[in-house]
C-alpha distance (Angstrom), angle and dihedral (degrees) to the residues before:
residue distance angle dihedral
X1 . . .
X2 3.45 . .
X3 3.97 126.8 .
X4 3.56 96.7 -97.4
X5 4.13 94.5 39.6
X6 4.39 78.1 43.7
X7 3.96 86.4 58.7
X8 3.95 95.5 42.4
X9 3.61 89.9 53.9
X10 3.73 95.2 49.3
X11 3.96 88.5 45.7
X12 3.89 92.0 51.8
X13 3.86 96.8 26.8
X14 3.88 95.0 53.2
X15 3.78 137.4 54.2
X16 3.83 106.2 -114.0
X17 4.05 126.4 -153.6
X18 3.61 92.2 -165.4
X19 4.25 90.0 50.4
X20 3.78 93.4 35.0
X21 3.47 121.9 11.9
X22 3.66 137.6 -146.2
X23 4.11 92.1 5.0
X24 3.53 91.0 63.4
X25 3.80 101.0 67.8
X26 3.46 120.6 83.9
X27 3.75 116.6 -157.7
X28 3.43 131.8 -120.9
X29 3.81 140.2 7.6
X30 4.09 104.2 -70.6
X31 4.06 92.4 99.7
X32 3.92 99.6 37.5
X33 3.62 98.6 44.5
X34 3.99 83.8 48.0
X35 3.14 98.5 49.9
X36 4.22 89.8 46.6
X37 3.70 85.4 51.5
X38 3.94 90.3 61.0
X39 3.92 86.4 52.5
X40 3.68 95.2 49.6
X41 3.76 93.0 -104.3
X42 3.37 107.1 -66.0
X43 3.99 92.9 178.4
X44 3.69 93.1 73.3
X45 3.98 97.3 49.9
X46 3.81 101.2 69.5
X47 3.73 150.6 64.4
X48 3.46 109.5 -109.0
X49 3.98 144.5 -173.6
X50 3.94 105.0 -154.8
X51 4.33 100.8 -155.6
X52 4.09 122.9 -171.3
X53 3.75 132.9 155.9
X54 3.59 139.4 126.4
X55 3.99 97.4 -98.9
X56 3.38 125.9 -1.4
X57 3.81 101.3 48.4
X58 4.01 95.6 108.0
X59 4.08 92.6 50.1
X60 3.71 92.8 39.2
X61 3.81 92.1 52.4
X62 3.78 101.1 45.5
X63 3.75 88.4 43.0
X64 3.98 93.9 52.1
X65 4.18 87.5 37.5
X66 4.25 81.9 48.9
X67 3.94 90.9 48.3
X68 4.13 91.7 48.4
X69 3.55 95.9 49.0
X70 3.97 97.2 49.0
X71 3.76 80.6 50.2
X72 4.00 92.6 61.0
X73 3.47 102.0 -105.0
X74 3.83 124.9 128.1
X75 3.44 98.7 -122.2
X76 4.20 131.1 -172.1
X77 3.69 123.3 -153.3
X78 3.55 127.9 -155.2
X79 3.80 123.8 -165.5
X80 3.77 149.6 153.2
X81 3.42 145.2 -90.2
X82 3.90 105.6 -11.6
X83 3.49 123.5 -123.8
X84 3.83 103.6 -142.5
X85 4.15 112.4 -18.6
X86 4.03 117.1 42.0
X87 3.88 85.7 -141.8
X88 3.89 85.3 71.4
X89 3.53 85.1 80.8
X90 3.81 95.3 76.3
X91 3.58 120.7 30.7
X92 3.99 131.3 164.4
X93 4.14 113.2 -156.5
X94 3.48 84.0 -20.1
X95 3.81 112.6 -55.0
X96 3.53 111.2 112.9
X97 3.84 115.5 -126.5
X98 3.72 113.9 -77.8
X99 3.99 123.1 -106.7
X100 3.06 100.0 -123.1
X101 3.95 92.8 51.4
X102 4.37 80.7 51.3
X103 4.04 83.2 55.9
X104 4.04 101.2 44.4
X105 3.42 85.0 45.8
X106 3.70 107.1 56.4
X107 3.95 85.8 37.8
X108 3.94 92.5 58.1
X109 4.03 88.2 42.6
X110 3.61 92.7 49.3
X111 3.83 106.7 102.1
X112 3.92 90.0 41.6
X113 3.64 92.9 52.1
X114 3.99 92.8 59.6
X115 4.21 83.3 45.3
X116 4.00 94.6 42.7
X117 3.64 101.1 38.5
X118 3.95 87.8 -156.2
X119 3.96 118.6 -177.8
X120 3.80 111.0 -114.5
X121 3.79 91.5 -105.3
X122 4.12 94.2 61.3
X123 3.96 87.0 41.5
X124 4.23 89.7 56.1
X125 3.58 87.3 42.5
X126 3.52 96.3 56.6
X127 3.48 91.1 46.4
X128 3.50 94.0 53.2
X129 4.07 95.2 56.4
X130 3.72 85.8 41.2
X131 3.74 91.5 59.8
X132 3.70 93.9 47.0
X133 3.22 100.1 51.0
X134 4.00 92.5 45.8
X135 4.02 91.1 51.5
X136 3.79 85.6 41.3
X137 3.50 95.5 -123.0
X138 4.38 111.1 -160.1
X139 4.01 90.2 -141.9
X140 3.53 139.0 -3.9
X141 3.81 134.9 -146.1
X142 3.53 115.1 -143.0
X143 3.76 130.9 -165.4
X144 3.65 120.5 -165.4
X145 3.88 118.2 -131.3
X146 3.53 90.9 -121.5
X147 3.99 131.0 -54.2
X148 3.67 115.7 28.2
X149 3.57 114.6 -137.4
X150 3.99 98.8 70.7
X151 3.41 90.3 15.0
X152 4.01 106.9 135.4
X153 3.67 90.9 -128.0
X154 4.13 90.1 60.3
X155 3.55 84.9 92.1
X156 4.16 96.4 90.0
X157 3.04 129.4 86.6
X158 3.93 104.3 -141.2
X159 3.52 138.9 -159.4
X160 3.54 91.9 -128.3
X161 4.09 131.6 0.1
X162 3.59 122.5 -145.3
X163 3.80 136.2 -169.6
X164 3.98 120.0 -172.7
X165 3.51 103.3 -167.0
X166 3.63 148.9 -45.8
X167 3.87 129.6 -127.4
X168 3.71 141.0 149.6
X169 4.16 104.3 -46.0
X170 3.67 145.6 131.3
X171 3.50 84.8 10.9
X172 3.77 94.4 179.6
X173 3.57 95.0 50.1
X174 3.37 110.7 35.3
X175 4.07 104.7 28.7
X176 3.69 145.0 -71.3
X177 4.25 100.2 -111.6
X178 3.76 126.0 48.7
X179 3.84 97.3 -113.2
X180 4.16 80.6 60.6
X181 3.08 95.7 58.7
X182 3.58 102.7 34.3
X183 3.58 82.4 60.7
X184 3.64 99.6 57.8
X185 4.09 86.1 51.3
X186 3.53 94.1 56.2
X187 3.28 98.1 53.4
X188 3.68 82.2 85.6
X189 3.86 87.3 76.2
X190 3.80 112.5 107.6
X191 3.72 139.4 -164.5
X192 3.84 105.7 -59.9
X193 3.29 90.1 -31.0
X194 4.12 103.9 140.4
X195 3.67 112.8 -117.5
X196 4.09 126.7 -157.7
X197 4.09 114.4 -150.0
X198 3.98 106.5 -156.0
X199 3.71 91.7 -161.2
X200 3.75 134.0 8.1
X201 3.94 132.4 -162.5
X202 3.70 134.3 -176.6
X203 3.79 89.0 -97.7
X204 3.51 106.2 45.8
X205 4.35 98.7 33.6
X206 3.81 93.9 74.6
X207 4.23 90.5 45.6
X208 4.10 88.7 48.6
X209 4.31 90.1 45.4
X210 3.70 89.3 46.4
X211 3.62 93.8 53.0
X212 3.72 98.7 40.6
X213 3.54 90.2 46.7
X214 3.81 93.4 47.0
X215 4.23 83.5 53.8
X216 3.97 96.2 44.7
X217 3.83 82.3 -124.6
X218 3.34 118.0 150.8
X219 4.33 111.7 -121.3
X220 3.86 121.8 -158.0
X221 4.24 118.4 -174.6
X222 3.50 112.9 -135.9
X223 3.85 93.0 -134.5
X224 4.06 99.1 52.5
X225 3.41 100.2 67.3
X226 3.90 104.5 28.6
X227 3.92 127.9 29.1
X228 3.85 128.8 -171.4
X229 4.03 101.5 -114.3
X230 3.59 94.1 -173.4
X231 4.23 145.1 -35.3
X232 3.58 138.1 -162.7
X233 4.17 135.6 -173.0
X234 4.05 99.5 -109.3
X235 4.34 109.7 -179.1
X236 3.75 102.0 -50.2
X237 4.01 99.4 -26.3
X238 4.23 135.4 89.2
X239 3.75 105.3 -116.3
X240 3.69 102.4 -154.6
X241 3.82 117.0 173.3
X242 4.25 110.6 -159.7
X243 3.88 128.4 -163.6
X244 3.81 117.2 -156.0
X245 3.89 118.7 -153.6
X246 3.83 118.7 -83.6
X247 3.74 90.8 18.2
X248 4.02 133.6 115.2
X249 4.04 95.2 -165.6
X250 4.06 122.2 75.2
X251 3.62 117.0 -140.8
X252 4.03 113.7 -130.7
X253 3.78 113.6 -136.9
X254 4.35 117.1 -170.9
X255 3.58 104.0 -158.1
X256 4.28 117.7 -171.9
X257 3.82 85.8 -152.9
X258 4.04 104.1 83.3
X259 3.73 109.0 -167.5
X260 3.91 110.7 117.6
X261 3.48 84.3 -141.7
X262 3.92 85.5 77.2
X263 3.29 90.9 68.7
X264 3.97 82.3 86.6
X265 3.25 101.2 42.6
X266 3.95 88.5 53.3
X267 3.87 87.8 60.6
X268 3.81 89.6 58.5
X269 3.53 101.1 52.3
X270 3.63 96.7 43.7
X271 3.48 85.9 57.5
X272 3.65 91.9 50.5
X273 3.49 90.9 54.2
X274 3.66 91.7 56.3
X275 3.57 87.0 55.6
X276 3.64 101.8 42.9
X277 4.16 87.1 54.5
X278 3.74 87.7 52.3
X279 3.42 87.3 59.2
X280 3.38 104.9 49.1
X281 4.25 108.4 -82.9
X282 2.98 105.1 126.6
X283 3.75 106.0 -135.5
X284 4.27 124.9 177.8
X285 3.23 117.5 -152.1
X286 3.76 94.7 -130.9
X287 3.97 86.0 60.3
X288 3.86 89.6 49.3
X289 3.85 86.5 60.2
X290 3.51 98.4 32.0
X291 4.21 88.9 52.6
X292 4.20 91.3 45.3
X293 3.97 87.4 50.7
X294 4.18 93.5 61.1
X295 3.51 112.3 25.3
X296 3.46 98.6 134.9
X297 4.03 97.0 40.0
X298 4.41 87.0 51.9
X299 3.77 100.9 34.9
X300 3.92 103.6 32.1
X301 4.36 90.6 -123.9
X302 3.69 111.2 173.0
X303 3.61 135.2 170.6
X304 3.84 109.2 38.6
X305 4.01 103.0 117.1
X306 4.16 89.0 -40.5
X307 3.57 112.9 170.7
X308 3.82 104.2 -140.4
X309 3.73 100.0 173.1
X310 4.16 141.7 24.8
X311 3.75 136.5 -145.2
X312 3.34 85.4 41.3
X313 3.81 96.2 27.5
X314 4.04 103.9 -147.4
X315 3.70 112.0 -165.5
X316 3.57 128.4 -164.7
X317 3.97 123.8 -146.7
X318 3.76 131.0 175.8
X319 3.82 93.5 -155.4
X320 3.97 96.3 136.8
X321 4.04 103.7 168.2
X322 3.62 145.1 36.0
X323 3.67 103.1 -71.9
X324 3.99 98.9 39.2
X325 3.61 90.9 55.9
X326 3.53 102.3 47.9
X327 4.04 87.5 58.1
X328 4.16 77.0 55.6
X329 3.44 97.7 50.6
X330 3.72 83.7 42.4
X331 4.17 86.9 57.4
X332 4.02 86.0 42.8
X333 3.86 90.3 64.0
X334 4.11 96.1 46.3
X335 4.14 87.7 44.0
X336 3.81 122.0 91.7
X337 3.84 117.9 -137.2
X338 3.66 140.9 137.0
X339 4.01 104.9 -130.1
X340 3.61 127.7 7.2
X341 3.86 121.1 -131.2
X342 4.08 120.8 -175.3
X343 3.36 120.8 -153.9
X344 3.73 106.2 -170.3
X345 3.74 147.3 176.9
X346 3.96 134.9 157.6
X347 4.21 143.1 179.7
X348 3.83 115.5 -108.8
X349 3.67 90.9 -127.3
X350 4.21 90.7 66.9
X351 3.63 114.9 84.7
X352 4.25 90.3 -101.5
X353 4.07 96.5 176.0
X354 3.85 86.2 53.5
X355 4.18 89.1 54.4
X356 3.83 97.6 36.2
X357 4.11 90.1 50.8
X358 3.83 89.8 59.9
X359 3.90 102.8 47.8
X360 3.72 121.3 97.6
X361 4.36 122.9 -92.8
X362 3.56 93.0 -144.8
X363 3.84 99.8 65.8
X364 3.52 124.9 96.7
X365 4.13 108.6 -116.2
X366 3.62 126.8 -138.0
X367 4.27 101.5 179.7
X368 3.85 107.0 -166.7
X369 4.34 133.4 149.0
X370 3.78 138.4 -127.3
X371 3.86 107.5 -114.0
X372 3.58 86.9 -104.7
X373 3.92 135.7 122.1
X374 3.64 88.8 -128.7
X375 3.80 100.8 58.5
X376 3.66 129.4 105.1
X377 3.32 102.2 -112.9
X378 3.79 110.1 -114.9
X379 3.81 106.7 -117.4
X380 3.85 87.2 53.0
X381 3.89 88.6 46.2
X382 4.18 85.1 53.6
X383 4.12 85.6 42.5
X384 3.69 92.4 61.7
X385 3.45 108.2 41.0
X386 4.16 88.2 36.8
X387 4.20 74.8 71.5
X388 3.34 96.9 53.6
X389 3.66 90.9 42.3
X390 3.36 117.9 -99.7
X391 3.82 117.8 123.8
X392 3.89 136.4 -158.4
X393 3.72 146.4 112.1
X394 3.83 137.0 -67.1
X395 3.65 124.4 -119.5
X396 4.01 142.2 178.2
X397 3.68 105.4 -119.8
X398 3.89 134.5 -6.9
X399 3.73 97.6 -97.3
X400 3.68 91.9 54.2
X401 3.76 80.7 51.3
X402 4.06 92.6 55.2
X403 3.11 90.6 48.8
X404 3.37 100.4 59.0
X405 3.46 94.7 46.5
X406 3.67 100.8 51.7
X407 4.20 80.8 59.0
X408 3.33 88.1 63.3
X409 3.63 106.5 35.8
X410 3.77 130.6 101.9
X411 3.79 111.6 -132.8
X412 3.77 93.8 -104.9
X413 3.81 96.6 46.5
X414 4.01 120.3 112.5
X415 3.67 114.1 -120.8
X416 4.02 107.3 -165.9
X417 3.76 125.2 -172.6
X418 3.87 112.5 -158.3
X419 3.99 147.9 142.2
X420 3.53 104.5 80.0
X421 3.70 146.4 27.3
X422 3.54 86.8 -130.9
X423 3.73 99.9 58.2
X424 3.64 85.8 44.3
X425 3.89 93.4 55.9
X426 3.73 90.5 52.5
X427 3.72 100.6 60.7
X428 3.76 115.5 113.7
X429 3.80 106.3 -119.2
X430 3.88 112.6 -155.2
């Protein structure tokens, strides 16, 4: 097989979250640890950084992968769902894994896949600590799919664990109340293993304690040590100035990725940091700052408030449920523009009335779908929110949508592209 026919038989071989939903995962650790065992157990050979969390997770993980690789180490990076190129998924210093490594892979894996059954998430994470182990990779960042606990990933044993957050998500799966899900995310927390909490409520502290205490693993809150003093758009970078505990002098952070809501996840990995220098990374500050000021250039991150076009600026945002979006909306209020146009999209298994109730009346709509089983399909996407007021037209695909709204934008109007990772991943970049 060739990459592409590689790809169509993982697509149509494998049960697929991002295709399917809920059916596709298969709980527990029988196939991943199976398939690991095939590979000689890569899981237990490297460094690792174990990352969950309801929002965040992506940023965090680039920005921590970012940090390690200005520091000098060879560092692998595993996230979910890609955006445009499966090989995204798996990525060492940057450069995603080759094609032909996809190919050999699958072809070796072959016979166990018929016996093992796995879904396609445990086969791409097996593949992932597979390659890092093979390119000898000094640390790896690894995202869970989503959850924790029975998350295939949960088979590491990291150096440190983090979780950035938890909101209102995978509500079928994970649980209906915070403290449920919280739960589920922090079942990522190992055996005195140190874990860092990006952002802690009265519902979900007391569930993270518990845990940690349960583990003997010692738990650090972003916020308690470190606090964001003050930040500022500067040119094309996130100006955010930090204040540590105990100390007079704020430290000035550039980031490349823009979105105020950053500004959080910034908190969380310079916590991490802390942690992974207590435990024996070593980790200059010069490559902390160095690492936070190209994150997108050395790790490839897309999608998180990216302006991909001026005059009118059109900005593309994976925020797909109640929590991302209201750090959005939050960016809508602080950003000048004349007219607001929404380009939006969403899965039926996200909680759509909660999204659609927060957005703003007096944008212009433009309801669309990811060419995906699991999307809403667009004129049901314009039926709901037409009830809770907001009107605009229905259209095949998202660049069909940008294209229409450019024709009826004035050159200082804001043209933002949100809903769904998917419909994100589809937009033709020129």
């Amino acid at each position: 097989m060739n990459y592409q026919q590689t790809l169509d038989y993982m697509y149509a071989r494998l049960p697929m979250f991002s295709k399917i939903g809920g059916q596709a995962i298969k709980n527990g650790f029988t196939n991943i640890i199976a398939l690991c065992e095939v590979l000689g157990n890569p899981h237990q050979k490297g460094r690792f950084v174990h990352v969950a969390g309801t929002n965040g997770k992506g940023s965090v993980s680039h920005m921590l992968a970012s940090v390690l690789q200005s520091a000098g180490y060879k560092t692998g990076l595993y996230t979910s769902p890609h955006l445009k190129d499966f090989r995204e998924r798996i990525k060492i210093n940057g450069e995603m894994i080759a094609e032909q490594e996809v190919v050999d892979f699958v072809e070796q894996m072959q016979t166990h896949i018929k016996s093992i059954q796995p879904s396609f998430f445990e086969l791409t994470v097996a593949m992932a600590f597979h390659h890092f182990t093979k390119h000898q990779a000094d640390i790896a960042i690894i995202e869970t799919g989503l959850g924790g606990r029975l998350d295939s990933t949960n088979i590491i044993k990291p150096v440190i664990s983090v979780i950035t957050n938890i909101g209102y998500d995978h509500l079928q799966i994970l649980g209906n109340t915070l403290e449920e899900i919280a739960f589920e995310k922090a079942g990522i927390i190992k055996p005195g293993v140190p874990v860092v909490i990006g952002e802690k409520s009265a519902e979900t502290e007391p569930v993270f304690r518990n845990k940690a205490t349960m583990e003997a693993a010692p738990i650090f809150f972003a916020g308690e040590h470190l606090q964001v003093a003050d930040w500022k758009q500067e040119d094309h970078d996130l100006v955010v100035y930090v204040a540590e505990n105990n100390k007079t002098d704020h430290k000035k952070y550039h980031l490349d990725l823009t979105g105020q809501y950053q500004t959080k996840n910034l908190l969380t990995v310079l916590e991490s940091c802390r942690q992974l220098k207590a435990n024996g990374i070593d980790l200059p500050d010069a490559a902390i700052e160095q690492g936070l000021k190209q994150v997108k250039k050395l790790t490839g991150l897309h999608g998180r408030w990216e302006t991909i076009h001026q005059h009118p600026r059109i900005v593309l945002d994976v925020a797909h449920n109640e929590s991302g979006m209201r750090e959005v909306l939050n960016q809508l209020e602080m950003t000048t523009y004349h007219r607001l146009h929404i380009i939006l999209g969403m899965v039926k298994d996200k909680d759509v009335d909660a999204v659609i109730q927060m957005l703003p009346a007096n944008a212009s709509y433009y309801f669309t779908n990811a060419d995906i089983p699991r999307a809403l399909a667009a004129v049901e996407l314009s039926e709901k929110a037409s009830r809770k007021g907001l009107t605009g037209h229905v259209f095949s695909n998202v660049n069909e949508a940008i294209t229409e709204a450019k024709a009826h934008a004035h050159p200082d109007d804001l043209i933002l592209v949100c809903g769904s990772v998917f419909l994100v991943g589809e937009v033709a970049l020129h």
